[in-house]
C-alpha positions in Angstrom: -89.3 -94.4 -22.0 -85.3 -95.0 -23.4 -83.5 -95.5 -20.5 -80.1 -93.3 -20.7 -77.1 -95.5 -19.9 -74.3 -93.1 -18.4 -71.4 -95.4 -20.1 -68.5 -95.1 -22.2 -68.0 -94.8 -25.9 -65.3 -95.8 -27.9 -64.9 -94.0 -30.2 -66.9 -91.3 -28.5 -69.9 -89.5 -30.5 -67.9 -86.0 -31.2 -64.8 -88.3 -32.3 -67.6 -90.2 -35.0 -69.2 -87.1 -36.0 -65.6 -84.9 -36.7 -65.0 -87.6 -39.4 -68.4 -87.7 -40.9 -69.5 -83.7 -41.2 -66.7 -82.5 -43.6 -68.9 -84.8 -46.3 -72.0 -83.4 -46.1 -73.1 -80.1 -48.4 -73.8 -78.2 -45.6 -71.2 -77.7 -43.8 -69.3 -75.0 -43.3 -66.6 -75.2 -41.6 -62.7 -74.5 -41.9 -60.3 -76.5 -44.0 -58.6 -78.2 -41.2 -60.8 -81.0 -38.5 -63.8 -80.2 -37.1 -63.5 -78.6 -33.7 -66.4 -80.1 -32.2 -68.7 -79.5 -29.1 -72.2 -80.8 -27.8 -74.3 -77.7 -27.4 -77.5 -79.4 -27.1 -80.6 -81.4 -28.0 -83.4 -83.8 -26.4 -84.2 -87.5 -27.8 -87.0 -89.4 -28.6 -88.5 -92.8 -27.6 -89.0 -95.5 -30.1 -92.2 -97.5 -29.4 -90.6 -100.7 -30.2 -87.8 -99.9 -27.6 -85.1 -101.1 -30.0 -83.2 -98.0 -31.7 -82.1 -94.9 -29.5 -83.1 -91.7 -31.1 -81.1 -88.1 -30.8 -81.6 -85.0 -31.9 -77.8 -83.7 -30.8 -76.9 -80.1 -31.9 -72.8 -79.6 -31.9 -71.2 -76.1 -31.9 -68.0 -76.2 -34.5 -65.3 -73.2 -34.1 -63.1 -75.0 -36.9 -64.2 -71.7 -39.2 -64.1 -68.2 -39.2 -67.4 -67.9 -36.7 -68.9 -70.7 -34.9 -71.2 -72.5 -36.6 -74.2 -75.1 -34.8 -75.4 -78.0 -36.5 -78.4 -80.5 -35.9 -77.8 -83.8 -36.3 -80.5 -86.6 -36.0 -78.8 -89.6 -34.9 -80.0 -93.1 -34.6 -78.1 -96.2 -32.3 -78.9 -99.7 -33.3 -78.1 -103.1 -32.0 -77.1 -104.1 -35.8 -77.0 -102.6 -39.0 -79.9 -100.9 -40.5 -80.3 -103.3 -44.3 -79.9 -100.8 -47.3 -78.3 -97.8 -45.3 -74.9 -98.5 -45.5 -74.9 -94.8 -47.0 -76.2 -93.3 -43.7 -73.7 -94.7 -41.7 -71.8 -92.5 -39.4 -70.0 -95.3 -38.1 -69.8 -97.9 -35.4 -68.9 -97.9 -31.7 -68.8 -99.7 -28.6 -70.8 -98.9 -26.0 -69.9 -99.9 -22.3 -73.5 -101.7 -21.6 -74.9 -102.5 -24.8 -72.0 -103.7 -26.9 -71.3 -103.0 -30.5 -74.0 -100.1 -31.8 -74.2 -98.9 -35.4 -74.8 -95.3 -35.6 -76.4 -93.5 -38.6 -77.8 -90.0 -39.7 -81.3 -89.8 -38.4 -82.9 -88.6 -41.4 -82.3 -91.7 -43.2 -83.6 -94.0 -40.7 -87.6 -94.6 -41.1 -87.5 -95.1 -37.0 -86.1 -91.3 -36.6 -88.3 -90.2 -39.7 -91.7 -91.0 -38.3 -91.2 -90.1 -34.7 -90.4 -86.5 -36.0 -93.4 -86.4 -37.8 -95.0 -87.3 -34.2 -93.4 -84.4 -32.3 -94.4 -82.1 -35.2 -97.8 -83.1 -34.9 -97.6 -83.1 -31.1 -98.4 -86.9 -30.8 -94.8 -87.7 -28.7 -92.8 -85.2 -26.5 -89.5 -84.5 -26.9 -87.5 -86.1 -23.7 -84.2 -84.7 -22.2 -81.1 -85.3 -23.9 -79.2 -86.8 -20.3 -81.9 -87.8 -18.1 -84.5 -90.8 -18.6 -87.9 -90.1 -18.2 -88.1 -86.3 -18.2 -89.4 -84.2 -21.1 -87.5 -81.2 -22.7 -89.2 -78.3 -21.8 -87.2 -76.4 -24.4 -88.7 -77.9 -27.5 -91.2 -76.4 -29.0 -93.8 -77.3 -32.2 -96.6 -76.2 -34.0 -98.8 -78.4 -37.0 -101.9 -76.3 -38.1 -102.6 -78.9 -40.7 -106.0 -81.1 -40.8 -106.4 -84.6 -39.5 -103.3 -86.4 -38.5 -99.5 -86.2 -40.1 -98.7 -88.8 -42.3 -95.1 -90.4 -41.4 -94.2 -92.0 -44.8 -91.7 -89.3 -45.4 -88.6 -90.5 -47.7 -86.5 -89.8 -50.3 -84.2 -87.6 -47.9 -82.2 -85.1 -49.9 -79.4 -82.9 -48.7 -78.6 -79.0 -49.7 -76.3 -76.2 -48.8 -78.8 -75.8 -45.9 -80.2 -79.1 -44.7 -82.6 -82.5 -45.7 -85.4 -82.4 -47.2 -88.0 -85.1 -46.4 -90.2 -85.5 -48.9 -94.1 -86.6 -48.1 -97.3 -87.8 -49.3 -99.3 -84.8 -51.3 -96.1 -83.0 -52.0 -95.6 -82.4 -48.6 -92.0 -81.7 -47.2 -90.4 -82.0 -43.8 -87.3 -79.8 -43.9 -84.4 -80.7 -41.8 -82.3 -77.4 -40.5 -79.1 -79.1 -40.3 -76.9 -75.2 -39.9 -79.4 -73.9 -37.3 -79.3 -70.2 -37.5 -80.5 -67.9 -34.2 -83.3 -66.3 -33.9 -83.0 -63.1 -32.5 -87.3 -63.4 -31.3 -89.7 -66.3 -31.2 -88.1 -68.8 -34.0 -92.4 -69.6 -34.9 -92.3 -65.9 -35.8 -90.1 -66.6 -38.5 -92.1 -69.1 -40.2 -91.9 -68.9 -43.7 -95.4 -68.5 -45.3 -97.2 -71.9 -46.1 -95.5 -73.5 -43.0 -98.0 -75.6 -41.6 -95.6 -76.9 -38.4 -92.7 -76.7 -36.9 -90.1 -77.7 -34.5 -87.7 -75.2 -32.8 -85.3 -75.8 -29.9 -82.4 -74.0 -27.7 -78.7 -74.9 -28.0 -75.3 -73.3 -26.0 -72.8 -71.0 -27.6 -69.6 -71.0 -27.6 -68.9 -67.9 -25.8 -71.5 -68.7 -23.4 -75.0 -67.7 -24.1 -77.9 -69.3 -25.1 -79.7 -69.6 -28.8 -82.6 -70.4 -30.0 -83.6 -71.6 -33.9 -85.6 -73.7 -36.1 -85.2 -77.0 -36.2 -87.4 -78.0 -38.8 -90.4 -76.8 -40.4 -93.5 -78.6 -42.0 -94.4 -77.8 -45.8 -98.1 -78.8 -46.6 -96.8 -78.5 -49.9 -93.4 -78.5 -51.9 -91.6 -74.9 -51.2 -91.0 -73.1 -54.2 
């Protein structure tokens, strides 16, 4: 199990991520700087113990409404060769020295442990504490034998990533997480064969609960 180090950050994750998120297509947010918040997410182990994996969902209230995003992140010791387009950008961290951050769904580390949870092979684990699973992450994979990982060729839309699979299968990323007003499984498009759904903080206080990525056996049409 990652151990979580309780450390500082300089420059701190939100700090990283308000300079980063006005580039991508799918945000949404107002014409001035982010204005950031962590609402919530779990992590996940890597089984070579070498690159920390989060799944961090941020609230932004830069707009006209508040808008939540995912964002898979991944911390390495040194930089990743051939993603210098997924880098977030660097910081220091108070124990492990320099770290190169970078968007999750570019990372192959990030990529195939997804594919784990979807399949129910890993568990997610809490966001702030080592060694303790989030309860709060839910997943579903109704396909047949076991879920093959090589998902690449990440592509980005208004909405989210796309990760496209072996067989024309597609692991879709929900980078603006919308709530779900029932059971986010109930709101599985049809075709899904997985998914992955969690629970974030709002703003004003209460608690939501989305999609955070669903499986496609084959490519959505």
């Amino acid at each position: 199990m990652a151990v979580i180090h309780h450390t500082v950050l300089t420059p701190g994750k939100l700090e990283l991520l308000g300079s980063w998120l006005p580039s991508r297509p799918w945000y949404r947010g107002g014409p001035g700087e982010p204005e950031l918040a962590k609402a919530g997410g779990f992590r996940l182990d890597d089984p070579q113990g070498e690159v920390g994996i989060e799944f961090m969902v941020v609230t932004d209230t830069s707009g006209d409404r508040p808008d939540a995003y995912l964002l898979p992140l991944t911390y390495r010791g040194a930089p990743l060769d051939g993603a210098e387009h997924a880098l977030v950008g660097t910081m220091e961290h108070g124990v492990l020295g320099k770290r190169w951050a970078y968007d999750g769904c570019q990372d192959p580390v990030a990529v195939a442990q997804l594919a784990a949870l979807v399949e129910g092979r890993v568990q997610a684990q809490d966001q702030n504490t080592s060694d303790t699973p989030d309860r709060e992450v839910a997943r579903s994979y109704s396909g047949a034998g076991s879920l093959a990982t090589a998902f690449t060729a990440a592509a980005d839309d208004g909405e989210g990533t796309a990760l496209a699979g072996p067989d024309g299968a597609t692991l879709r990323v929900h980078r603006l997480l919308r709530p779900a007003a029932e059971d986010p499984a109930l709101l599985l498009p049809q075709g899904a064969a997985g998914h992955l759904a969690g629970a974030w903080g709002m703003p004003d206080g209460t608690r939501a609960q989305g999609l955070f990525a669903v499986l496609h056996a084959e490519s959505p049409r």
